[in-house]
Biopython code that builds the backbone (N, CA, C, O; Angstrom):
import numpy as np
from Bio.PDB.StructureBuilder import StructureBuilder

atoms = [
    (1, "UNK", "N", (104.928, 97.659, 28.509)),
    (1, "UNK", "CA", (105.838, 96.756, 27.845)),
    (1, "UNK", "C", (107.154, 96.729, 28.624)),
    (1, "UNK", "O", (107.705, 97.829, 28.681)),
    (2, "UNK", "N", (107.868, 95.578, 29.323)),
    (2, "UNK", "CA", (109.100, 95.353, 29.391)),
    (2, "UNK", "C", (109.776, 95.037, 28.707)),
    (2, "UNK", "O", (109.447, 94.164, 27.903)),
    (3, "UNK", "N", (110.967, 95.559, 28.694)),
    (3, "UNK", "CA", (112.245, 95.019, 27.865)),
    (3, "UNK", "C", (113.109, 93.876, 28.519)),
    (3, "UNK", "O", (113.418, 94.144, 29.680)),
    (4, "UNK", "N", (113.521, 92.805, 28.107)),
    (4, "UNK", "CA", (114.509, 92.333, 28.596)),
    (4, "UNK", "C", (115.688, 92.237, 27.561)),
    (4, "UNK", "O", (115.721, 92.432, 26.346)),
    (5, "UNK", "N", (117.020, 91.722, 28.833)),
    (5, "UNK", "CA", (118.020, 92.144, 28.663)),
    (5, "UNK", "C", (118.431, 91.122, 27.560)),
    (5, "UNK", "O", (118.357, 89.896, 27.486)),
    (6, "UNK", "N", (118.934, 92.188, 26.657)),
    (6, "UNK", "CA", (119.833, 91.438, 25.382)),
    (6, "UNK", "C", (120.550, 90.299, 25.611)),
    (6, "UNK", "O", (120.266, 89.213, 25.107)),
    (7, "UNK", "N", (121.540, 90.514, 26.408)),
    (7, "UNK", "CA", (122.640, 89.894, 26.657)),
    (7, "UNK", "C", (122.179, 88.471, 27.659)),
    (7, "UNK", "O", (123.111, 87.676, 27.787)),
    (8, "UNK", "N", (120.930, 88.088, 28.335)),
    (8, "UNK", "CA", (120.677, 87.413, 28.741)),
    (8, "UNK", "C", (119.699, 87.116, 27.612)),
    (8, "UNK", "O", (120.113, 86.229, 26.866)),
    (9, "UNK", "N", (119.051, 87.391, 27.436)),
    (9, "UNK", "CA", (118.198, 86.576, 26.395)),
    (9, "UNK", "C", (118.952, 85.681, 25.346)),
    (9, "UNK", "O", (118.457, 84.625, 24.954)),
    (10, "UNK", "N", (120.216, 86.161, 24.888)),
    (10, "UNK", "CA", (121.248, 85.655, 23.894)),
    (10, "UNK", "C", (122.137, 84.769, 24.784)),
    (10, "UNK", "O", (122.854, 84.002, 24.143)),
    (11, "UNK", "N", (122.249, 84.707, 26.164)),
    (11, "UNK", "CA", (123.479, 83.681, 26.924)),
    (11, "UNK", "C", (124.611, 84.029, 26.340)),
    (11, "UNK", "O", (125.493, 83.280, 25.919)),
    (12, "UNK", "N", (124.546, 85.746, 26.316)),
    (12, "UNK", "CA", (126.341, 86.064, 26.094)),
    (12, "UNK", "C", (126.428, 86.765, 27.588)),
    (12, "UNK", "O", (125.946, 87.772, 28.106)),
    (13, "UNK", "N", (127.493, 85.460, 28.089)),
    (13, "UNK", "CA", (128.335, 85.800, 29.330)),
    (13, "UNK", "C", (129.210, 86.821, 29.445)),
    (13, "UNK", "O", (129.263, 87.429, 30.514)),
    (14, "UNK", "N", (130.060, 87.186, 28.342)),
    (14, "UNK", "CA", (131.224, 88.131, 28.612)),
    (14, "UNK", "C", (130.958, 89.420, 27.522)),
    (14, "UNK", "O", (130.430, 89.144, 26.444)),
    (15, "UNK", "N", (131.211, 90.373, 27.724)),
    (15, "UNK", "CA", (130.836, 91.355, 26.414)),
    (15, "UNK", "C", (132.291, 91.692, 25.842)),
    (15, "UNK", "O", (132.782, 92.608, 26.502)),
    (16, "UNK", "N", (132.873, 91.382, 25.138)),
    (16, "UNK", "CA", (134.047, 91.453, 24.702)),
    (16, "UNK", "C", (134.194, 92.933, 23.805)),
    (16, "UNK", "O", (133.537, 93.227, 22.806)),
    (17, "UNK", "N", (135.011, 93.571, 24.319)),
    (17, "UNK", "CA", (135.757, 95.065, 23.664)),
    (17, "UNK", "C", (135.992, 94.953, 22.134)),
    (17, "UNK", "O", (135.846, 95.708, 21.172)),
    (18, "UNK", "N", (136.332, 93.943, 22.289)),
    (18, "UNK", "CA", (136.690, 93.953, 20.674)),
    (18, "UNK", "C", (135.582, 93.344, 19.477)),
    (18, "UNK", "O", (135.902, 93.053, 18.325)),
    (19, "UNK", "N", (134.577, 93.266, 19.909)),
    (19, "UNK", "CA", (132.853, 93.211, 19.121)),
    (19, "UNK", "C", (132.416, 94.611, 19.035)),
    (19, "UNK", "O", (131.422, 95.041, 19.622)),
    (20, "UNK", "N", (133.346, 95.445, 18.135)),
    (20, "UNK", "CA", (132.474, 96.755, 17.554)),
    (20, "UNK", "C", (131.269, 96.862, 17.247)),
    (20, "UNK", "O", (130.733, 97.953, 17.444)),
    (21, "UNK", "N", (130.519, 95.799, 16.696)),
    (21, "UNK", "CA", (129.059, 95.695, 16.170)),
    (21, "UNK", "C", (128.536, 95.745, 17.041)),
    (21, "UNK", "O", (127.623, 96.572, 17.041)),
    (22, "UNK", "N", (128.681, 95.189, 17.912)),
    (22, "UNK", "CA", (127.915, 94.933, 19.418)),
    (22, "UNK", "C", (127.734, 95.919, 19.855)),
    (22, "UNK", "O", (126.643, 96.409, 20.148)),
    (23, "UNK", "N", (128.721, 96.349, 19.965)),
    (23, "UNK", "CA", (129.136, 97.815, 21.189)),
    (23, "UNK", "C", (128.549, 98.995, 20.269)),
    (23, "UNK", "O", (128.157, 100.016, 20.836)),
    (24, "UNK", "N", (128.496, 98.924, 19.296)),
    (24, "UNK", "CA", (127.904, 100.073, 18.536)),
    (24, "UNK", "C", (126.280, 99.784, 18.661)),
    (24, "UNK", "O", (125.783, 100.645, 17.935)),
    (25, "UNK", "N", (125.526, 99.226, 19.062)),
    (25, "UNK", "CA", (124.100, 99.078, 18.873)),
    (25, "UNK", "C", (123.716, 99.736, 20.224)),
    (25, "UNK", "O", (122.642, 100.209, 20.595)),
    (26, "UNK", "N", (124.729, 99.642, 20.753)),
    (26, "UNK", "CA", (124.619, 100.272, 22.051)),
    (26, "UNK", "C", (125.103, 101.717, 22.673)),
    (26, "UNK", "O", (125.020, 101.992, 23.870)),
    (27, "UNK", "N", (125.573, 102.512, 21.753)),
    (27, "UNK", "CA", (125.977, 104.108, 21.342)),
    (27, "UNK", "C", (124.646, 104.926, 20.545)),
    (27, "UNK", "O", (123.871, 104.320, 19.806)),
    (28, "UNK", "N", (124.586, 105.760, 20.711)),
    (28, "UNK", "CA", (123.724, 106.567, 19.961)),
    (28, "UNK", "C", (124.325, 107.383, 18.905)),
    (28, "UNK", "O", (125.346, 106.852, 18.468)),
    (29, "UNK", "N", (124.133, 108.111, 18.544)),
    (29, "UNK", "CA", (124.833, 108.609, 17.487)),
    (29, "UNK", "C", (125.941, 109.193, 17.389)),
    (29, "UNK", "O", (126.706, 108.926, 16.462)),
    (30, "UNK", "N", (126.314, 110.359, 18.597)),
    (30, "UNK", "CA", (126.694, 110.919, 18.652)),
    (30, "UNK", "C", (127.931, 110.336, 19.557)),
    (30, "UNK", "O", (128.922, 111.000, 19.860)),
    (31, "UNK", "N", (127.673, 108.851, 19.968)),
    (31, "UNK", "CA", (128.927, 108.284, 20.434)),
    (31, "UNK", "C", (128.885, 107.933, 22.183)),
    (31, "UNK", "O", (129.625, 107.298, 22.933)),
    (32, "UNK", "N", (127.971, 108.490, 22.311)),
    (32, "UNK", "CA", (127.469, 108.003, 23.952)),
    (32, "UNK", "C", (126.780, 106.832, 24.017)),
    (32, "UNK", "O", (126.242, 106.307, 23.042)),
    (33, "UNK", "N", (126.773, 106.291, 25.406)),
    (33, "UNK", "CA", (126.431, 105.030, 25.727)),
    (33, "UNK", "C", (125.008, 105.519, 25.869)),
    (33, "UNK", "O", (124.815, 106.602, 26.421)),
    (34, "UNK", "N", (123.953, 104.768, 25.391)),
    (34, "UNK", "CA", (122.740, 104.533, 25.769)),
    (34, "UNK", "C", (122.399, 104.004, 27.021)),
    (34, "UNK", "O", (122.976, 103.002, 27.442)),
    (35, "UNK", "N", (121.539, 104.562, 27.647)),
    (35, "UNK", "CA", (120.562, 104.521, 29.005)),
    (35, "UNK", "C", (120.408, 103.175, 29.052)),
    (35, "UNK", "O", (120.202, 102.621, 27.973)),
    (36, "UNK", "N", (120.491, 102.052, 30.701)),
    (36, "UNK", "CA", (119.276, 101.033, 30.686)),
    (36, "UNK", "C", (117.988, 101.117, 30.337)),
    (36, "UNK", "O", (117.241, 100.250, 29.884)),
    (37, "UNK", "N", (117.750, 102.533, 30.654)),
    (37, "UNK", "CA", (115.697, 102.511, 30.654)),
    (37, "UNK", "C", (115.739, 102.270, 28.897)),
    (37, "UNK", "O", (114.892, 101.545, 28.376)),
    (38, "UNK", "N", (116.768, 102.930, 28.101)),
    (38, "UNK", "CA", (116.514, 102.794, 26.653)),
    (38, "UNK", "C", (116.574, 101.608, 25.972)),
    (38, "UNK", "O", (115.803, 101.442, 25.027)),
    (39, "UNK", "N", (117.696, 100.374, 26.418)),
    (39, "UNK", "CA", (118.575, 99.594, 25.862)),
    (39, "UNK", "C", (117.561, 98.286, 26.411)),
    (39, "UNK", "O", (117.181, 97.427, 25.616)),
    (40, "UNK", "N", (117.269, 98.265, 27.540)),
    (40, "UNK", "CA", (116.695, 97.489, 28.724)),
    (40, "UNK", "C", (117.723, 96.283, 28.908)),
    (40, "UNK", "O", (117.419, 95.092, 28.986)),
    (41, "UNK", "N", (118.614, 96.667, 28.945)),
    (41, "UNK", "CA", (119.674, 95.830, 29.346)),
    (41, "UNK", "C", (119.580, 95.457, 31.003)),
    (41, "UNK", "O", (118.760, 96.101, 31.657)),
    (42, "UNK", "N", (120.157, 94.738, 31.489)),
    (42, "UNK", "CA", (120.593, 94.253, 33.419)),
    (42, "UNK", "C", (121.022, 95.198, 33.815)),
    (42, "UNK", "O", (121.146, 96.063, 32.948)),
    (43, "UNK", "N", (121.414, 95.544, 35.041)),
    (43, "UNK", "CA", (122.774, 96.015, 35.794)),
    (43, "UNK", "C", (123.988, 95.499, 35.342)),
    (43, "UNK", "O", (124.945, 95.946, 34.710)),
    (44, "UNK", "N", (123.629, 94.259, 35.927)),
    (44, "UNK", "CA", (124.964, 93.593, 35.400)),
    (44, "UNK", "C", (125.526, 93.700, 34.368)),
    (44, "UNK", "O", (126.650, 94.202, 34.375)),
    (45, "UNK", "N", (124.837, 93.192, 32.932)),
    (45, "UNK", "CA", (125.650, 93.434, 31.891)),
    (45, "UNK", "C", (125.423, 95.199, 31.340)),
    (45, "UNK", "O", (125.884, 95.350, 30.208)),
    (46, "UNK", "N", (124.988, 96.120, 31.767)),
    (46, "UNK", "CA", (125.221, 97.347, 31.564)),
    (46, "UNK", "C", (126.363, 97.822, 32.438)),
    (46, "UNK", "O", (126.842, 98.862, 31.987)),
    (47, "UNK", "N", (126.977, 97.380, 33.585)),
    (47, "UNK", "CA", (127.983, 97.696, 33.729)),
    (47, "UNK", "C", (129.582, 97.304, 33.225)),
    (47, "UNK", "O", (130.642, 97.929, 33.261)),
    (48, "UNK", "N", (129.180, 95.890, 32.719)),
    (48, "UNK", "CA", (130.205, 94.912, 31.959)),
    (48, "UNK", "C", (130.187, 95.912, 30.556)),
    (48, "UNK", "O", (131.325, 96.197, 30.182)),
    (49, "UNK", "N", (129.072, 96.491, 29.716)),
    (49, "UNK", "CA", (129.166, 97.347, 28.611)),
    (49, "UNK", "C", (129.811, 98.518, 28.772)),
    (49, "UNK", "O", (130.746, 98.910, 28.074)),
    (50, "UNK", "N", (129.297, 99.113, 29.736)),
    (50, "UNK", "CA", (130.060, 100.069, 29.603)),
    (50, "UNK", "C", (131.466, 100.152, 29.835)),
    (50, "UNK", "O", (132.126, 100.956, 29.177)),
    (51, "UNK", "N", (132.210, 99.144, 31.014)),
    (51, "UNK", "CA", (133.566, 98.969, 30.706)),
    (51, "UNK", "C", (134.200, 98.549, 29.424)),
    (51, "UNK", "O", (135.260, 98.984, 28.976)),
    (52, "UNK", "N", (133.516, 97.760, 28.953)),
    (52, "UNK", "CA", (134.007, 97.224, 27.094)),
    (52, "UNK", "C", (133.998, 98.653, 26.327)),
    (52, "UNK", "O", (135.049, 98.903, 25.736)),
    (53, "UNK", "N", (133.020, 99.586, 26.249)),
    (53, "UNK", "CA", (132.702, 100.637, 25.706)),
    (53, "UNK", "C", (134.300, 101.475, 25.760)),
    (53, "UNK", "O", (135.140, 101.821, 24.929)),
    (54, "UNK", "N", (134.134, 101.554, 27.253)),
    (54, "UNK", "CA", (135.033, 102.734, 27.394)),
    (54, "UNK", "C", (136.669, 101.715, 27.172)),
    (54, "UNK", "O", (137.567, 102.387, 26.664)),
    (55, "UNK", "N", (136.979, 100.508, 27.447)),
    (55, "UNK", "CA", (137.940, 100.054, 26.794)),
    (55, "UNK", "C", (138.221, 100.115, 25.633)),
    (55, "UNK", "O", (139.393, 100.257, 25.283)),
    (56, "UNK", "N", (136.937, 99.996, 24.523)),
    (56, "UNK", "CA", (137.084, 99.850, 23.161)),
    (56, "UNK", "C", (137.420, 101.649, 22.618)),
    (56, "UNK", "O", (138.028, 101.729, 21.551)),
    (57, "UNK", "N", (137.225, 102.355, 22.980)),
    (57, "UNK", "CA", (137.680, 104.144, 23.231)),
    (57, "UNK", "C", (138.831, 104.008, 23.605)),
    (57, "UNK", "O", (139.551, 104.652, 22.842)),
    (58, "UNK", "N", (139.602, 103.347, 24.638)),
    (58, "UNK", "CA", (141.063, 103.557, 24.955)),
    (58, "UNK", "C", (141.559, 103.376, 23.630)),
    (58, "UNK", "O", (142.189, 104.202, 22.969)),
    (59, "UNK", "N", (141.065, 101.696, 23.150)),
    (59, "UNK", "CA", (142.209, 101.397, 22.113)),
    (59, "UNK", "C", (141.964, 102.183, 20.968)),
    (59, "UNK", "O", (142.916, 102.270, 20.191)),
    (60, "UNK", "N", (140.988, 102.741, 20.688)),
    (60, "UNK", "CA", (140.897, 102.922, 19.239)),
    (60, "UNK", "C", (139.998, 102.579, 18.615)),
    (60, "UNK", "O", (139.631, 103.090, 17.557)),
    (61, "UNK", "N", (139.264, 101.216, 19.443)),
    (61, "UNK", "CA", (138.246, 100.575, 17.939)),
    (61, "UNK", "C", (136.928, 101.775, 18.103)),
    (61, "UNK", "O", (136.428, 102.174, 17.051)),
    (62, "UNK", "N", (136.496, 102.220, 19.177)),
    (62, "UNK", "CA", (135.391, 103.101, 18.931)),
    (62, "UNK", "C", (135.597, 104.924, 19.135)),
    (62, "UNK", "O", (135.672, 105.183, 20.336)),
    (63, "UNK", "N", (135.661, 105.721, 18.574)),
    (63, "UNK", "CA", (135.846, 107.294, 18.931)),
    (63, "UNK", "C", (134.877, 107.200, 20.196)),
    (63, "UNK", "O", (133.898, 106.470, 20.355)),
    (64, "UNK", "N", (135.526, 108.309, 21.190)),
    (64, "UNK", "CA", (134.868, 108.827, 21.683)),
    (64, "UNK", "C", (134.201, 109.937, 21.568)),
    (64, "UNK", "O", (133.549, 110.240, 22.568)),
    (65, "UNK", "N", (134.143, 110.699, 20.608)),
    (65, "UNK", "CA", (133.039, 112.055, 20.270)),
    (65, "UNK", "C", (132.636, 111.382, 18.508)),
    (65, "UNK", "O", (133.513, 110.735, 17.936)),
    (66, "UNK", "N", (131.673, 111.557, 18.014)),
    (66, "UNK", "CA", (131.372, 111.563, 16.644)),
    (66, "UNK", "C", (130.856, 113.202, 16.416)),
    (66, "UNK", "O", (130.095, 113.801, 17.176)),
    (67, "UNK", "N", (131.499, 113.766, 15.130)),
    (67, "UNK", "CA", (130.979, 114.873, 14.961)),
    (67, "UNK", "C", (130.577, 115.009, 13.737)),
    (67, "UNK", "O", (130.031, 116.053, 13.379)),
]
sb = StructureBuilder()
sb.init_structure("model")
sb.init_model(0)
sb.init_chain("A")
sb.init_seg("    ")
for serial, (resi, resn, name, xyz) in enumerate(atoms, 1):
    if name == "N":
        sb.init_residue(resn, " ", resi, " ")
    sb.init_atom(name, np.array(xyz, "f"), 0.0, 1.0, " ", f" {name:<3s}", serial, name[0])
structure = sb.get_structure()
């Protein structure tokens, strides 16, 4: 089975920091970013996520540790 990528299947061009919902489907529990092999996301937009990720951690909207 292949996965394809979310974010192309949906024609979302930009992953915006400030879509918590989003960005949370894409954390595991404990607050880490999930794997491509897991997510089956692109390159491309797995690297665009994870900058939103770790932006959305600067500001505030997502913790970075859950305990």
């Amino acid at each position: 089975m292949t996965k394809h990528c979310f974010f192309t299947k949906n024609q979302i061009n930009h992953i915006d920091y400030k879509d918590v919902e989003l960005i949370k489907q894409f954390m595991n529990s404990y607050g880490r970013m999930k794997t491509r092999r897991y997510t089956g996301v692109c390159g491309k937009h797995q690297r665009e996520l994870a900058a939103a990720i770790k932006y959305a951690r600067f500001m505030g909207l997502v913790p970075f540790i859950i305990r």
